[in-house]
N, C-alpha and C positions, 0 to 999 in steps of 0.2 A: 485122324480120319473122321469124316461126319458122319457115318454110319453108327458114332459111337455115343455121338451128340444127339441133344433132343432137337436142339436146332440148329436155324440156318447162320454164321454171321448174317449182320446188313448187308456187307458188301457179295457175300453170296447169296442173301435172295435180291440183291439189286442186277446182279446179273443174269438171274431168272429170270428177271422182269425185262430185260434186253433182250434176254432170245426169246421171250416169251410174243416179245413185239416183231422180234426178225429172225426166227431162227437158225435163218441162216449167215449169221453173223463168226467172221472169225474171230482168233482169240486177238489182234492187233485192232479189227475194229471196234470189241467190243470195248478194249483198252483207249482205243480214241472215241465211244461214245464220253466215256467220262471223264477223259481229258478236254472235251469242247463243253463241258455240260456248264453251267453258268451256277450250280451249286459248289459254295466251297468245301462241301462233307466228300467230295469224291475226289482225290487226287488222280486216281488213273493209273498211278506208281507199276509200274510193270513189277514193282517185288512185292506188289501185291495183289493184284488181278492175273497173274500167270499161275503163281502157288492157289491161289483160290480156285481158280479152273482148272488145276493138275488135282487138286482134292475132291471136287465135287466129279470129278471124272471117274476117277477111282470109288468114290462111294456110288454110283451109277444114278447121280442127279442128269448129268449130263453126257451124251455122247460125241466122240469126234467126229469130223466127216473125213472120210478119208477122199 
């Protein structure tokens, strides 16, 4: 849980910095911003950008839209 951490991963404050730009972005597009991104540090891996957004959700970085 990141509640427990002192910090963000990369790849969760890289997704901060996605909805920070859109935040109204869902969890597929935020998964295809970094699978088109032209950097090779981001795969986009759905087993890792869903778990990282099911974690920051629960620590209440982020909320869902219903």
């Amino acid at each position: 849980m990141i509640a427990s951490r002192a910090v963000l991963t990369e790849l969760e404050g890289a997704i901060l910095g996605v909805l920070r730009r859109d935040p109204g972005l869902t969890a597929y597009k935020i998964r295809k911003t970094f699978l088109d991104s032209i950097s090779a540090e981001w795969s986009g891996s759905a087993g890792a950008v869903y778990p990282a957004l099911r974690r920051m959700e629960e620590a209440g970085y982020i909320r869902a839209g219903k």
